[in-house]
C-alpha distance (Angstrom), angle and dihedral (degrees) to the residues before:
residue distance angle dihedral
X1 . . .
X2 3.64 . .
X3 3.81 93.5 .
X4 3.09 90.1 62.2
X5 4.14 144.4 59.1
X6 3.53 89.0 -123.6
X7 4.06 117.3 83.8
X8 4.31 93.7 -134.0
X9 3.59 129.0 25.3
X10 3.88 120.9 -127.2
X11 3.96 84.9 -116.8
X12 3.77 93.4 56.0
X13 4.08 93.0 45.7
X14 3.69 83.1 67.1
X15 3.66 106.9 31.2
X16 3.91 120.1 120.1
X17 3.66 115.8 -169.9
X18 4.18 110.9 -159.0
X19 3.74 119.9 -176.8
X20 3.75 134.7 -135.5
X21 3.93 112.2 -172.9
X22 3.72 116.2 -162.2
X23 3.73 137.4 178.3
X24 4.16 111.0 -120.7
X25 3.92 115.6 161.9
X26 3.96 86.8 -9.7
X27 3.38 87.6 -65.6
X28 3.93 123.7 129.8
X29 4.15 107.7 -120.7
X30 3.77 112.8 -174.3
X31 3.93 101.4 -159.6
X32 3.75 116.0 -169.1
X33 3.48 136.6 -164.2
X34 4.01 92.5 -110.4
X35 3.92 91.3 81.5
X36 4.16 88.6 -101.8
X37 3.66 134.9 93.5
X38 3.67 133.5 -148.8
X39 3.88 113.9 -138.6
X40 4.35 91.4 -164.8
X41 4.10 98.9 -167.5
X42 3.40 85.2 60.0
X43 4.03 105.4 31.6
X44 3.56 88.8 -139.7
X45 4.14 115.4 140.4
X46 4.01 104.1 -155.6
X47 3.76 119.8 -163.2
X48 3.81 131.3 158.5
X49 3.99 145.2 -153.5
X50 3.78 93.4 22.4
X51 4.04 80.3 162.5
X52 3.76 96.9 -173.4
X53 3.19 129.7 -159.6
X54 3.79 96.5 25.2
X55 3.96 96.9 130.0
X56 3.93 89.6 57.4
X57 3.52 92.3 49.2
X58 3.70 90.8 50.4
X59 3.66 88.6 50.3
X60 3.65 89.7 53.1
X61 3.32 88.1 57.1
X62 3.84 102.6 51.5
X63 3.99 96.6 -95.3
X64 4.07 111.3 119.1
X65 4.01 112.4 -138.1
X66 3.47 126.0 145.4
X67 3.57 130.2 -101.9
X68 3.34 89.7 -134.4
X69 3.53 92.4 89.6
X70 3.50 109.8 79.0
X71 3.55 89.3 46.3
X72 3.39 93.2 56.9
X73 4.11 89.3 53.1
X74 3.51 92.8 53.8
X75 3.61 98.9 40.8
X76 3.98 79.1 50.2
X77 4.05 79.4 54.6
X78 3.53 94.0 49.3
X79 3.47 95.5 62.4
X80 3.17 96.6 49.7
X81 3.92 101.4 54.5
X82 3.79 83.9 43.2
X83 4.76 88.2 53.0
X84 3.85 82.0 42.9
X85 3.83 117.9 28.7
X86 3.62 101.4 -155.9
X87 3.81 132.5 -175.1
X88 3.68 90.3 -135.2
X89 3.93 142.3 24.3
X90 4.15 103.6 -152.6
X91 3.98 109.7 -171.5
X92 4.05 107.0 -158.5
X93 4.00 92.3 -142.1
X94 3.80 135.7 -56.5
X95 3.90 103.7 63.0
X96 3.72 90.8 140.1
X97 3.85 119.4 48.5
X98 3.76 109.1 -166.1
X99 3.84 115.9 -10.2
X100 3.95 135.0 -63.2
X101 4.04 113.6 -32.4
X102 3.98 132.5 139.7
X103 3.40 96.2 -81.9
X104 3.70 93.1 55.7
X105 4.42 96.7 52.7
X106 3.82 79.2 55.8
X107 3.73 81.1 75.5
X108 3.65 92.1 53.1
X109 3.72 94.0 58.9
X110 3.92 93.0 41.0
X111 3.63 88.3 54.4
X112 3.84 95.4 46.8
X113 3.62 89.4 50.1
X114 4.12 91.0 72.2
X115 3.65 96.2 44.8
X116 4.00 86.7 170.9
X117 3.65 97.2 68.3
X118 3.52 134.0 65.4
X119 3.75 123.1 -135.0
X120 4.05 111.4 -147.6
X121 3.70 116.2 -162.6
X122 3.89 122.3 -155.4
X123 3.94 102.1 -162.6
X124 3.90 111.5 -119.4
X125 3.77 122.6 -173.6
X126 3.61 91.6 -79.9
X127 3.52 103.6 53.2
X128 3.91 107.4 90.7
X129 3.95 90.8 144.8
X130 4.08 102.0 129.0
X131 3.07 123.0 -124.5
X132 3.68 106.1 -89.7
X133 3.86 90.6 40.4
X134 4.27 92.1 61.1
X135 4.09 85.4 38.6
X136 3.95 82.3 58.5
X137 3.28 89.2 57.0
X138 3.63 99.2 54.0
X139 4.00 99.3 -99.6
X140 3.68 95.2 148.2
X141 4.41 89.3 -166.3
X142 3.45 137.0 9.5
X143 3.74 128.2 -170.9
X144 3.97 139.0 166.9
X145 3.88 88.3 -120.4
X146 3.79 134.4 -9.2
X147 3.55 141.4 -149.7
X148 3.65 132.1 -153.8
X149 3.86 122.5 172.9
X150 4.04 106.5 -47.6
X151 3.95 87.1 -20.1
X152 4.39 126.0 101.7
X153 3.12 110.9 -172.0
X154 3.69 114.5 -159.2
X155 4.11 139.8 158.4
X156 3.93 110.6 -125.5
X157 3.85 114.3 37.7
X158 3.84 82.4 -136.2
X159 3.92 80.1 78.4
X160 4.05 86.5 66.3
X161 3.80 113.0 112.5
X162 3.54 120.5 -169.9
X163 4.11 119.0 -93.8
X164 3.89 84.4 30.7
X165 4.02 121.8 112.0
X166 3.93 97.2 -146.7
X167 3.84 133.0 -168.8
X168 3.91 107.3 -162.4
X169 4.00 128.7 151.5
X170 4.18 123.6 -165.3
X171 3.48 98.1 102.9
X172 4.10 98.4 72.0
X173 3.80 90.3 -153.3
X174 3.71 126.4 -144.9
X175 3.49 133.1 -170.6
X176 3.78 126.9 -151.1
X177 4.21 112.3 -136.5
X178 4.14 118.9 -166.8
X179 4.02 98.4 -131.8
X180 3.98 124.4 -171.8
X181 3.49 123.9 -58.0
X182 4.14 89.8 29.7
X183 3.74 95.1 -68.0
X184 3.73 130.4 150.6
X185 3.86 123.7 -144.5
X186 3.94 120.4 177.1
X187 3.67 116.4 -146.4
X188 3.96 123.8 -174.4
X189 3.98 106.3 -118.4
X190 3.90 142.2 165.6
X191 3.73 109.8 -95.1
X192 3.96 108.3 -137.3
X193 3.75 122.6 -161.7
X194 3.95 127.3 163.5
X195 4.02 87.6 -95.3
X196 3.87 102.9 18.3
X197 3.93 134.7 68.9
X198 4.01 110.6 179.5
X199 3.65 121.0 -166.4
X200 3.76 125.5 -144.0
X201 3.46 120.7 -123.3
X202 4.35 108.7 -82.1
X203 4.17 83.7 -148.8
X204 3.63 107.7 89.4
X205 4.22 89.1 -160.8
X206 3.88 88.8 65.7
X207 3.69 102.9 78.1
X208 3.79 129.4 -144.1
X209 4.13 132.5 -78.2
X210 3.76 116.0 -143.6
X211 3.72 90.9 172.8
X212 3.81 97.2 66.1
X213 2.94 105.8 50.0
X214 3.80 114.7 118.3
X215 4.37 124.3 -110.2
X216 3.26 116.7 -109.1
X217 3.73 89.4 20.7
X218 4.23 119.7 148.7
X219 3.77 99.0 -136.6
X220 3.73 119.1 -161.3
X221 3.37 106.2 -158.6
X222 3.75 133.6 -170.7
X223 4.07 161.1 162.6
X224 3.46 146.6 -164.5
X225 3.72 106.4 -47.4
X226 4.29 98.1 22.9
X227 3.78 153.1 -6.6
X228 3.90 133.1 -122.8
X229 3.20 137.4 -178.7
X230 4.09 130.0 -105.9
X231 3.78 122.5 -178.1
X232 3.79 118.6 -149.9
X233 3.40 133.7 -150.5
């Protein structure tokens, strides 16, 4: 990985990236199983809820988790951009979690390591960076919602207005799946509706939502090694 001395990080060596391509606003969405999607006409690579820098501020605050983390999400991002070669990196709110820490600058040398693309911010609830600080740290735009072609891209799904096709994150949706033997495993997903597509969070520490997740919604859910698709009612 480019953070790092070493040429590949352990969470690359292992990484399998399965696609999903769906049809939303007659636009071709390539959904993978590494909590991003790949919109191709456009070369744009959209993630959301990055939420760096929330280990340190845990730490801060007396709660032990590894720094580790974050570097693992962007080496996670890394391989992605390096699958996909976009133009541009768009992050539908929360890239920051709580302020400027270590694990946040490691952002600004990610970004500066793929001078070619541009990283495009949409501010979520989180991101209280100013201006200059997220320039810093490579973020070549930012703007409270964006729109490209038939696309908006906002944060909160609350944003949605009707006759809009939206792309929004903040809700890290889950989706509960009845498994063999009566079980019940929860998988983060993208929730799909006629006029909504919601990311899942790209941080890994966040945790899933079940509850938010919109009815009827087609939910493509997925893990390490794939991605499948759950409709819910």
């Amino acid at each position: 990985m480019r953070l790092n001395s070493r040429p590949v990080n352990h969470v690359q060596e292992i990484m399998i990236i399965k696609h999903e391509t769906i049809s939303f606003a007659q636009q071709q969405i390539i959904l993978t199983n590494q909590r991003a999607f790949f919109w191709e006409s456009q070369q744009i690579l959209v993630l959301s809820d990055l939420h760096l820098g929330k280990a340190a501020h845990f730490r801060k605050n007396g709660i032990a988790l590894p720094a580790q983390l974050s570097i693992d999400d962007l080496s996670r991002l890394e391989a992605l951009i390096l699958h996909f070669n976009p133009g541009r990196v768009l992050i539908v709110g929360d890239l920051i979690h709580a302020g400027a820490n270590s694990e946040v600058a490691l952002f600004g040398r990610f970004t500066a390591s793929f001078p070619e693309i541009d990283f495009l911010l949409v501010k979520g609830n989180h991101d209280r960076l100013t201006p200059e600080l997220l320039s810093g740290l490579g973020i070549r735009a930012v703007y409270d919602e964006l729109v490209i072609g038939a696309l908006h891209f906002i944060h909160h799904p609350e944003q949605h207005r009707p006759g809009q096709y939206t792309i929004s994150g903040h809700l890290h949706p889950g989706v509960a799946v009845r498994m063999p033997a009566k079980r019940i495993m929860h998988f983060p997903c993208y929730a799909v509706t006629e006029e909504q597509l919601i990311l899942p969070a790209f941080a890994k520490f966040t945790g899933t939502d079940t509850r938010s997740v919109p009815r009827p919604a087609n939910c493509y859910a997925f893990y390490e090694a794939g991605i499948f698709q759950v409709s819910h009612h």
